[in-house]
C-alpha positions in Angstrom: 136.2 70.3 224.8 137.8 71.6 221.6 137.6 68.0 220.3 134.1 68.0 221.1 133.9 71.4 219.0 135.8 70.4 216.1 133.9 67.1 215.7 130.4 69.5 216.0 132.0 71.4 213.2 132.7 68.5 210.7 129.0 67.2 211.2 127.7 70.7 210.8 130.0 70.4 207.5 128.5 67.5 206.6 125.1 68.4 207.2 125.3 71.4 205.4 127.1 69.9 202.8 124.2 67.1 202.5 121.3 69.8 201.4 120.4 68.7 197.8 119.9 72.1 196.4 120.0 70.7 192.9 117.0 68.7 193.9 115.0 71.5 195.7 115.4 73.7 192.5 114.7 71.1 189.9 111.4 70.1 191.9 110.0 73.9 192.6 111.1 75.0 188.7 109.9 71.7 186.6 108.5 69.3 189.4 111.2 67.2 188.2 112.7 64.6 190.4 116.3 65.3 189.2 117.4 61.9 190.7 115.6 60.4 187.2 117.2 62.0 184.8 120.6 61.6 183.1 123.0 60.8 185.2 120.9 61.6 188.3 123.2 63.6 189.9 121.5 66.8 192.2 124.7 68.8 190.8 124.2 72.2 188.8 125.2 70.2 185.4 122.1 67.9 185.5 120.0 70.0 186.9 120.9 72.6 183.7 119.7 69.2 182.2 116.6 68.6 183.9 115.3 72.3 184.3 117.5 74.2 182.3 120.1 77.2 182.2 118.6 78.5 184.9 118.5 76.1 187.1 122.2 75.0 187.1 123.2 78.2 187.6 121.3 78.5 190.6 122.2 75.1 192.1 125.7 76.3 191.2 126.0 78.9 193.4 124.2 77.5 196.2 127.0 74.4 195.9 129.8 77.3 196.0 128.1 78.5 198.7 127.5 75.9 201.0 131.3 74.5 200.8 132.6 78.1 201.4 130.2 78.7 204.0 131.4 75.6 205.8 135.0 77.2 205.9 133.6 81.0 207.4 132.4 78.8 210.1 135.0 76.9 210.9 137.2 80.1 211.4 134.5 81.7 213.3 134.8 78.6 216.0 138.2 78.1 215.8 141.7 78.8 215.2 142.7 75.1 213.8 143.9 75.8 209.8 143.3 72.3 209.9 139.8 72.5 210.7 139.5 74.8 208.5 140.6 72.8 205.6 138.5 69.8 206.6 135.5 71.5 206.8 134.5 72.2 203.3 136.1 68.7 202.6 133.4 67.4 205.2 130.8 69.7 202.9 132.0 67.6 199.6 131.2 64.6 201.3 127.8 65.6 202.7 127.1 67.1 198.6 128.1 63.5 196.9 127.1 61.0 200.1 123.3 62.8 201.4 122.1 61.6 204.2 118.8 63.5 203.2 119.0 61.3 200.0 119.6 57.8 201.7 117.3 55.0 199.9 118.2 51.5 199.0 119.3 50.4 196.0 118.8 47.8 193.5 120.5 45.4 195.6 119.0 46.0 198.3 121.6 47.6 200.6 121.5 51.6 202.1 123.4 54.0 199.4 123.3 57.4 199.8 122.6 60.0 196.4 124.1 63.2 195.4 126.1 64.7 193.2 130.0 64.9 191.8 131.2 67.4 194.2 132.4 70.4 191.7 130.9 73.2 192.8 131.6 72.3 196.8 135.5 71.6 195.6 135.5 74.9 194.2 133.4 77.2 197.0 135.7 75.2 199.7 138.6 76.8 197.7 137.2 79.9 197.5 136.0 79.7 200.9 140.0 79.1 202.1 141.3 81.7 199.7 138.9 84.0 198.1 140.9 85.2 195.0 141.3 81.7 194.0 137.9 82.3 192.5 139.6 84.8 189.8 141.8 81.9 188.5 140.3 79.2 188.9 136.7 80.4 187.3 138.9 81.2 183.8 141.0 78.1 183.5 138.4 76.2 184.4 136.3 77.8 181.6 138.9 77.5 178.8 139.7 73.6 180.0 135.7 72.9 179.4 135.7 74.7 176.2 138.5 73.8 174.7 139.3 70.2 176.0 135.2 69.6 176.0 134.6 67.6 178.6 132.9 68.4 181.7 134.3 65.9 184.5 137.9 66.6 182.8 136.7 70.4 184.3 135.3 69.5 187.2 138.8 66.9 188.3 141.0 70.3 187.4 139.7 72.0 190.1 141.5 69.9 192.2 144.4 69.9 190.9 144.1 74.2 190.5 143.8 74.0 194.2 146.6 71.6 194.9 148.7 73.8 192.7 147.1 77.5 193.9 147.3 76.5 197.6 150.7 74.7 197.1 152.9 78.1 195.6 150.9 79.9 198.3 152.2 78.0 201.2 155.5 77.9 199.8 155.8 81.3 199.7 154.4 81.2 203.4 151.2 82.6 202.6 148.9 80.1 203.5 149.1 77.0 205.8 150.0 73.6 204.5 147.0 72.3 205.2 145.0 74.2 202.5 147.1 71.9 200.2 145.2 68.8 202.0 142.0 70.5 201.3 143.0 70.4 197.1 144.5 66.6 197.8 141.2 65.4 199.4 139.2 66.9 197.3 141.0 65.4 194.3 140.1 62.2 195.9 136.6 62.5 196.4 136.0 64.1 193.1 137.6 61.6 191.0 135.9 58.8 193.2 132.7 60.0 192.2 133.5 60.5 188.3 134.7 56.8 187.9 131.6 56.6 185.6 133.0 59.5 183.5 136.2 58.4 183.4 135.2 55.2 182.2 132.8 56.8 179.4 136.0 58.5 178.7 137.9 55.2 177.9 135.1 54.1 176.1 135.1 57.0 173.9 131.4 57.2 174.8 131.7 60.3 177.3 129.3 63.8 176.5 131.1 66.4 175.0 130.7 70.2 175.2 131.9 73.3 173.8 134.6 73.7 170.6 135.4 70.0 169.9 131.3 69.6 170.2 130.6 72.4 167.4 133.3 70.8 165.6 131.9 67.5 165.8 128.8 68.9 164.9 129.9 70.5 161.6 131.4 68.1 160.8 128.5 65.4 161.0 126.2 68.3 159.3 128.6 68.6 156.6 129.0 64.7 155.8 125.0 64.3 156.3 124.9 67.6 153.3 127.6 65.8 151.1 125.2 62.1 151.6 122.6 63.9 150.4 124.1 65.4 147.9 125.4 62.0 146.6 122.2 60.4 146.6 120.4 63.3 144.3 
């Protein structure tokens, strides 16, 4: 029976996981099909890109919230730490892999849409460990300002959590399998980025925040001093 239970719990996961909230928000805001723009994620990134600030922010939270949601339950049903941990990783899975967003692609064959996994990574983390939240948030804040890109960010959450849920167990403050959570997570976040990464190679990859104003100075001053040349 309780393998009957847990296995109800990693579909539920799943399920929950699965609900494109990026794509709910973007249509009711903009009538958007988020799916058609940029990189056609249903993340809170492109849909910031599809319908704005607002938008993102929205699909944000309900990301966070799904994944951490997915760990409340799990406790509620059972006393497995396991399950616990492989719940929200079940949630990441449903986010990226839809099965509300199945269609066929270009070739033909059954793929299923969704986004990166970022925000689920992170609400499964704070979902295991609430105050995880309170570091996380910040370093993952200065890495996308100051390093500039956004799927370096999103792949150091991750690793924070591998690290975070690491010390704690250590010290014998968490179970071990928390760690699997951040090591699982890794996985499935930089299996979906492999676009990124290899825009990143290239040299091609967007960038954000102070090497992005920098760049943009820069350009702005070199356009002045053209200008200038020609006159």
């Amino acid at each position: 029976m309780s393998i009957l239970i847990d296995l109800g719990l990693m579909l539920a996961a799943y399920l929950f996981g699965s609900i494109p909230f990026g794509l709910i928000i973007v249509k009711l805001i903009s009538g958007k099909d988020v799916r058609q723009v940029e990189s056609g994620r249903t993340g809170g990134t492109n849909a910031m890109r599809a319908a704005g600030f607002g938008a993102g922010l929205f699909t944000a939270i309900l990301d966070i919230f799904k994944a951490a949601s997915t760990v409340w339950l799990a406790r509620a049903a059972t006393a497995n730490p396991w399950i616990h941990a492989l719940a929200p990783v079940a949630a990441i899975v449903g986010h990226n892999y839809s099965i509300f967003l199945a269609e066929r692609g270009p070739n033909g064959r059954l793929r299923l849409r969704g986004g990166a996994g970022g925000a689920a990574a992170f609400g499964g983390a704070v979902g295991l460990w609430p105050p995880a939240a309170l570091i996380m948030f910040p370093i993952g804040f200065l890495i996308w300002f100051g390093v500039g890109y956004a799927s370096i960010t999103t792949l150091s959450i991750g690793v924070m959590a591998i690290v975070i849920f690491g010390v704690r167990a250590a010290l014998g403050l968490s179970p071990w399998a928390n760690v699997l959570y951040g090591v699982l997570a890794e996985i499935l976040l930089l299996w979906a980025l492999r676009p990124n990464l290899k825009r990143l190679k290239e040299g091609t990859e967007r960038m954000h925040g102070l090497r992005a104003m920098i760049r943009k100075r820069r350009q702005a001053r070199q356009t002045a001093d053209a200008a200038e040349a020609h006159k």
